[in-house]
FIPASE-897165 format. One line per field, with one value per residue (C-alpha): residue number from 1; residue in three letters; y, x, z. Coordinates in pm, 1 decimal, always signed. Example, Ala and Ser with C-alpha at 12.3 -4.5 7.8 and 13.67 -1.06 7.14 Angstrom:
2
resi (1, 2)
resn (ALA, SER)
c2 (-450.0, -106.0)
c1 (+1230.0, +1367.0)
c3 (+780.0, +714.0)
end
This chain:
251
resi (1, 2, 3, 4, 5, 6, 7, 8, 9, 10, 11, 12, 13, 14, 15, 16, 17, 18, 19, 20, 21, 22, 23, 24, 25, 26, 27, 28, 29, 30, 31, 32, 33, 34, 35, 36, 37, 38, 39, 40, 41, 42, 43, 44, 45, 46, 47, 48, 49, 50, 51, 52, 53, 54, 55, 56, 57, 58, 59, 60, 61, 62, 63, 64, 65, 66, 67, 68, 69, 70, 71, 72, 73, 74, 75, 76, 77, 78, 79, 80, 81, 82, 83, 84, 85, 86, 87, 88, 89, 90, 91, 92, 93, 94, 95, 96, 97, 98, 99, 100, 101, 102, 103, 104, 105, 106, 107, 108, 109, 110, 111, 112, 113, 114, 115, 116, 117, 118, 119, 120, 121, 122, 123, 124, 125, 126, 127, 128, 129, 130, 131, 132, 133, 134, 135, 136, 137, 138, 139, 140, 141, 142, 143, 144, 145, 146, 147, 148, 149, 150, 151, 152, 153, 154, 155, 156, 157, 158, 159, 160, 161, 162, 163, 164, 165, 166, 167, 168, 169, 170, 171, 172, 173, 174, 175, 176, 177, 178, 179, 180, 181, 182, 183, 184, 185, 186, 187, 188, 189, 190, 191, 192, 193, 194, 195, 196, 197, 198, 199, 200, 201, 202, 203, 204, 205, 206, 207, 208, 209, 210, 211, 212, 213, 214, 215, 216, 217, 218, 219, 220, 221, 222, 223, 224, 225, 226, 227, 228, 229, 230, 231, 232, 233, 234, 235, 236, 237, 238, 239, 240, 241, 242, 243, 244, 245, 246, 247, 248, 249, 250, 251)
resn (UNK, UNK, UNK, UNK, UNK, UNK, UNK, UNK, UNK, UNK, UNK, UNK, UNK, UNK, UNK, UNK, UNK, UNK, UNK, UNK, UNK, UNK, UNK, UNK, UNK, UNK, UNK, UNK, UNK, UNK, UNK, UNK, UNK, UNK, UNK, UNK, UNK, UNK, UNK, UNK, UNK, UNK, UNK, UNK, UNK, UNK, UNK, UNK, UNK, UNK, UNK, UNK, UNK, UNK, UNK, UNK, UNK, UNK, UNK, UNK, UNK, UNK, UNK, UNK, UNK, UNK, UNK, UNK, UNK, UNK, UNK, UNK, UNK, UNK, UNK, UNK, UNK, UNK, UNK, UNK, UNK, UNK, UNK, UNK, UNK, UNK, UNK, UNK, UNK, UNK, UNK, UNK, UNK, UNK, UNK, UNK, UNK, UNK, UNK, UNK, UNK, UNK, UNK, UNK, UNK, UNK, UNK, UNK, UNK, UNK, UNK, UNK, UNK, UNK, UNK, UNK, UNK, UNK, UNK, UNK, UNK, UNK, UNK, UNK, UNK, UNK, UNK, UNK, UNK, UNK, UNK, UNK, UNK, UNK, UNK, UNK, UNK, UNK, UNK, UNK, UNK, UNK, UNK, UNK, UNK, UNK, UNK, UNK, UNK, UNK, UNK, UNK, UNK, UNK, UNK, UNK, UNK, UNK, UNK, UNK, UNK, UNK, UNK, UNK, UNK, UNK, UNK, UNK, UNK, UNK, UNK, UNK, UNK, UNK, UNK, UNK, UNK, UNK, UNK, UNK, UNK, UNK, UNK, UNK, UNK, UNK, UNK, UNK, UNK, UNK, UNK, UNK, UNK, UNK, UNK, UNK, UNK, UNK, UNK, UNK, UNK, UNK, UNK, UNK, UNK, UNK, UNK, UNK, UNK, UNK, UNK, UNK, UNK, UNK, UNK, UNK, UNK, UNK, UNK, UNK, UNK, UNK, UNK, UNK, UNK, UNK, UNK, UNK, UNK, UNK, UNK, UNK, UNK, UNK, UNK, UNK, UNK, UNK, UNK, UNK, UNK, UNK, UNK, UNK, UNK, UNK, UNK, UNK, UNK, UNK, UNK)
c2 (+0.0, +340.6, +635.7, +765.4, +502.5, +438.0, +856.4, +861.3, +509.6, +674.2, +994.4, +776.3, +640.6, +966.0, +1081.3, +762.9, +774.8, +1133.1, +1068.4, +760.1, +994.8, +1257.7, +975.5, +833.9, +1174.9, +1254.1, +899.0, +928.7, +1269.0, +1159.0, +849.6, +1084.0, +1272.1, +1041.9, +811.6, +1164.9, +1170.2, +784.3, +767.4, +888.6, +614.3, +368.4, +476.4, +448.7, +87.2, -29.7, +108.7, -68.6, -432.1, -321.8, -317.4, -607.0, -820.9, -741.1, -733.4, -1105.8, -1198.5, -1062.1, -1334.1, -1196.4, -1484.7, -1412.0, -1016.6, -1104.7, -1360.2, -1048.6, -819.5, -1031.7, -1087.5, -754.9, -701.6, -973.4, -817.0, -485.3, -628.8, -868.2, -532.2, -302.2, -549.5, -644.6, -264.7, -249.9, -492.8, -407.3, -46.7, +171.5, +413.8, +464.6, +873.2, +1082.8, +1386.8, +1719.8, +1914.2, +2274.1, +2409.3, +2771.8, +2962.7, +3213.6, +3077.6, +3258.0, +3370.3, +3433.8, +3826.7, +3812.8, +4160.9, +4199.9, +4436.7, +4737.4, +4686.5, +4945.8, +4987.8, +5181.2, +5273.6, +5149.1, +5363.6, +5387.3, +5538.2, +5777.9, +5645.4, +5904.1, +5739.1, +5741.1, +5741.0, +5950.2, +6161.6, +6551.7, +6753.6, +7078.1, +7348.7, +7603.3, +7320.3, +7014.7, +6783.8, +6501.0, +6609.7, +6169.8, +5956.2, +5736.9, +5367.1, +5114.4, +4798.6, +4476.5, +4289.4, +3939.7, +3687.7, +3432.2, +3092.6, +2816.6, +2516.9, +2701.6, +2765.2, +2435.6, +2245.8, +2524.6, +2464.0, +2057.7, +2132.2, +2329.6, +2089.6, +1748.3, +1888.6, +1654.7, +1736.8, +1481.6, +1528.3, +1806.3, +2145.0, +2418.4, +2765.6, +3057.4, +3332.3, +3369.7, +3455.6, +3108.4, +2987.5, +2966.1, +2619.9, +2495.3, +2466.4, +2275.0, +1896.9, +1899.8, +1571.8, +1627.6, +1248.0, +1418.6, +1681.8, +2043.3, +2330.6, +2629.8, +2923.6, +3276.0, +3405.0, +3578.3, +3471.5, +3200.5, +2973.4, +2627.2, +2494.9, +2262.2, +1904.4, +1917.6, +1532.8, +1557.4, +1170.9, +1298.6, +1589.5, +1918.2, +2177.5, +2518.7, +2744.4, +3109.6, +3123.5, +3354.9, +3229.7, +3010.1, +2918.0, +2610.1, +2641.9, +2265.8, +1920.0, +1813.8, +1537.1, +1431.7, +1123.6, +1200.9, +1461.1, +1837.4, +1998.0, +2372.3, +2597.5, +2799.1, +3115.2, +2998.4, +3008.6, +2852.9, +2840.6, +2567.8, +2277.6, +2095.8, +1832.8, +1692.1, +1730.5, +1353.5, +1339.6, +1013.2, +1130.9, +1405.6, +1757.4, +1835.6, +2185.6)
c1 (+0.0, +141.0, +144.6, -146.7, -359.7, -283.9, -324.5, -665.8, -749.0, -569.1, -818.5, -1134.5, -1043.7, -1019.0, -1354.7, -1532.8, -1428.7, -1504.3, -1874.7, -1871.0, -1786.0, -2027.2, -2320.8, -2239.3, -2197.3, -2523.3, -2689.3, -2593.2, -2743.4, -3077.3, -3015.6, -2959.0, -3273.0, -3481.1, -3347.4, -3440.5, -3818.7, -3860.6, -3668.8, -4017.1, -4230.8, -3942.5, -3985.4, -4327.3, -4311.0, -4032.9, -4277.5, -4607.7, -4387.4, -4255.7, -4615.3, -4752.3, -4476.2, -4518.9, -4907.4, -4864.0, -4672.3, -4863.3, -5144.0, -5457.8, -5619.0, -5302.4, -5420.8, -5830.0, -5761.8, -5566.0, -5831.7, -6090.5, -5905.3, -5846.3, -6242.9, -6335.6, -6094.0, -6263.8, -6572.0, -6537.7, -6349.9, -6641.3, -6926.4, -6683.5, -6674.1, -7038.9, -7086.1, -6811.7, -6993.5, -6629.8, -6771.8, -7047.5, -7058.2, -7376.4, -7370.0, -7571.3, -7782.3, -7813.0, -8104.0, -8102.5, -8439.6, -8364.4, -8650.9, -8496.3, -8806.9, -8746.4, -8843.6, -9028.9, -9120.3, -9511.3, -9730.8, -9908.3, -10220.1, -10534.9, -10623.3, -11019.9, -11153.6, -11491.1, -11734.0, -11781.2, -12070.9, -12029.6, -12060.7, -12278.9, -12205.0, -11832.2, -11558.1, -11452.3, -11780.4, -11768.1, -11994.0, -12107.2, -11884.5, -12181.6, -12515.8, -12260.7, -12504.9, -12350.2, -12340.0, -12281.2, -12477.8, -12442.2, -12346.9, -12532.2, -12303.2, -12478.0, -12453.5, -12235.3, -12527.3, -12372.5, -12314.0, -12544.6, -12347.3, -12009.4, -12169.8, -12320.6, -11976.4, -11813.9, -12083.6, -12015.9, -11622.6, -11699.9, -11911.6, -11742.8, -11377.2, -11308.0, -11268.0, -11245.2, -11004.5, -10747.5, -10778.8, -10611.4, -10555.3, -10437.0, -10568.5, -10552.9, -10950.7, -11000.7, -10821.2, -11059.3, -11163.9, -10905.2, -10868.6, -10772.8, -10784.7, -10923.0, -10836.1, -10780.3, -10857.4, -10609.4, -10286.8, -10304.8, -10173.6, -10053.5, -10011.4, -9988.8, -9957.6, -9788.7, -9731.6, -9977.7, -9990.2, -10112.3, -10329.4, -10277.0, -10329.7, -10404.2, -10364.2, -10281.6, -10324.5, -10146.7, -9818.6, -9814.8, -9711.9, -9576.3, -9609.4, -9535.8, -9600.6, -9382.9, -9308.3, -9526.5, -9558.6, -9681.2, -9827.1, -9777.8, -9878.9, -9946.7, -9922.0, -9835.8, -9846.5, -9665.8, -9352.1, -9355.9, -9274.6, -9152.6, -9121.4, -8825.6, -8958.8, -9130.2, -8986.9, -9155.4, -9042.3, -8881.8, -9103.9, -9228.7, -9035.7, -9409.2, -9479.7, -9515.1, -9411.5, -9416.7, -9173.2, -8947.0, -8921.9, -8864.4, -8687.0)
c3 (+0.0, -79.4, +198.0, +38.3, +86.2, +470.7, +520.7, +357.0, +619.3, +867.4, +838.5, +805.0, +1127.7, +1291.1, +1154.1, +1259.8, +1596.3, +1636.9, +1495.4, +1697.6, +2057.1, +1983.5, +1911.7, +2300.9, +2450.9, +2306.1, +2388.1, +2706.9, +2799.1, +2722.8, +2928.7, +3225.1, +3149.1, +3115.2, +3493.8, +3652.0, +3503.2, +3579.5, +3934.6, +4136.6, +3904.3, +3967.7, +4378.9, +4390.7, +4227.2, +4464.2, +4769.0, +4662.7, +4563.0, +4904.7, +5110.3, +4894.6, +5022.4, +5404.2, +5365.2, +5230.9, +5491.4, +5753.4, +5984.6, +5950.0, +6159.0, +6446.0, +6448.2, +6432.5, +6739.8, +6928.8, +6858.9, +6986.7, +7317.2, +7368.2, +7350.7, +7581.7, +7833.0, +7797.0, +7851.4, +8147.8, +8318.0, +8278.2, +8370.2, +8721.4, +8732.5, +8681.3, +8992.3, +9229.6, +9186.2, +9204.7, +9006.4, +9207.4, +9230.9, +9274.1, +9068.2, +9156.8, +8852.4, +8932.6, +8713.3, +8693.6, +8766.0, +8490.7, +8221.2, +7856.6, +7685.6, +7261.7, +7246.9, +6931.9, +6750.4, +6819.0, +6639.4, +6743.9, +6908.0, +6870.1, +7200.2, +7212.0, +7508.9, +7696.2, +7744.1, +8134.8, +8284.8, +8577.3, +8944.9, +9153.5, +9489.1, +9470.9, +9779.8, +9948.7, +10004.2, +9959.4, +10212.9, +10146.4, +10344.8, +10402.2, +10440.8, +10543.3, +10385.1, +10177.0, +9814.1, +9750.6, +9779.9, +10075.6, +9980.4, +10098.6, +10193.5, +10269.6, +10585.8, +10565.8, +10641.4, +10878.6, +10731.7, +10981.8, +10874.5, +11023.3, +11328.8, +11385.6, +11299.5, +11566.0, +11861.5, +11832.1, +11827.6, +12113.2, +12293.3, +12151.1, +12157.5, +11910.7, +11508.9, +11200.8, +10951.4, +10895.7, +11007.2, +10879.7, +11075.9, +10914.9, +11122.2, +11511.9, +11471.9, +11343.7, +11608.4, +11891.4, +11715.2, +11908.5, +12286.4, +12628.5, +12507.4, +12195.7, +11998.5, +11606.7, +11419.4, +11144.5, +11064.3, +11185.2, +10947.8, +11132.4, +10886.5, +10853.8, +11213.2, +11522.2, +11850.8, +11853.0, +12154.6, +12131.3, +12391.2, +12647.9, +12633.2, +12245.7, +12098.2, +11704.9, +11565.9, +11257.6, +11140.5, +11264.8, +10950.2, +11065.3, +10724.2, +10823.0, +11170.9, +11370.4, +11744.4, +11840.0, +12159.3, +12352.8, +12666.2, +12779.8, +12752.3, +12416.7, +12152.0, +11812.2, +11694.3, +11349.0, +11258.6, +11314.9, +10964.5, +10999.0, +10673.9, +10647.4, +10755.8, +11085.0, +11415.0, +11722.6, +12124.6, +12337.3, +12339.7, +12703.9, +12843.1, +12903.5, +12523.7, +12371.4, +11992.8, +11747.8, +11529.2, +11420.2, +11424.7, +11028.6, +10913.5)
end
């Protein structure tokens, strides 16, 4: 072969291999560019192969056996709770007296006026300065008949000194019902007065109820079979050392 030959082979060579580098260099960026894009895909596939393989391998019978041991546990502690009673608190509900009432818009009302007719014989009466006659007209107010039946039931109290049922006083002119021994077949309701004193030897075959009545007194000997309930704002005296009570004396 002449020199010319092996410089033109020699040349091809060169070219060839240069061609040849810039076809890798070039290959091989892409390569790079496209790892980068698929290395999150590639992640993502290596996690779920990753959970498929432990979630195979994992007892499902072994973890439904624990769970269900774990709830009989629970159970068998709250109902020996439940009978041992250690949680046996008492709890207090305040309710509040404060009712909130909605406050809804209402609409005017026409309000008209009845048509009232003059009262000649009104109070107070005017005289006449000069005359001093009565210009009014006098009213005439009728007497308060006396009811029989009420008087009848108080004479046989009176006589019998006995009463049926319950009696309730609320008024020390009522009060004379009662006196020295009488026997109530009942419960007596004291209400509504001052410095009442009961009578001696007074037998109650019931309670005694104290609503409102401001010292009360006893003068001695009496009896009550049942309690003695006093309201909040009553106050009453020492009671006898003679005084014979069934029960108990109830604030």
């Amino acid at each position: 072969m002449s020199k010319k030959q092996q410089i033109k082979r020699a040349t091809k060579r060169v070219q060839t291999k240069k061609v040849t580098s810039k076809k890798t260099r070039q290959g091989n960026f892409w390569k790079k560019v496209w790892n980068i894009i698929c290395w999150p895909f590639r992640m993502v596939a290596r996690g779920a192969k990753w959970f498929w393989k432990w979630l195979c391998g994992v007892n499902v019978i072994g973890i439904a056996n624990l769970t269900l041991l774990v709830a009989i546990i629970v159970l068998f502690s709250m109902l020996i709770i439940d009978f041992t009673k250690c949680n046996n608190t008492q709890t207090v509900v305040v309710r509040s007296d404060v009712v909130q009432t909605p406050v809804l818009p209402s609409e005017k009302r026409n309000v008209v006026a009845r048509p009232v007719k003059p009262v000649t014989n009104t109070l107070p009466m005017v005289r006449n300065v000069k005359s001093g006659e009565i210009i009014n007209e006098p009213i005439v107010v009728a007497t308060e008949k006396p009811c029989a039946t009420m008087e009848k039931q108080i004479a046989k109290v009176k006589k019998e000194n006995k009463i049926m049922g319950d009696v309730v006083i609320d008024s020390r002119k009522v009060a004379g019902v009662i006196e020295h021994g009488t026997k109530i077949q009942g419960n007596l309701y004291l209400q509504n007065m001052r410095k009442y004193t009961l009578p001696c030897g007074v037998r109650i075959n019931g309670n005694l109820f104290l609503r409102d009545v401001n010292m009360l007194q006893f003068c001695g000997e009496f009896t009550v079979t049942g309690n003695i309930y006093v309201s909040p704002r009553s106050a009453f005296g020492p009671i006898p050392a003679t005084a014979r009570l069934g029960g108990y004396v109830i604030l």
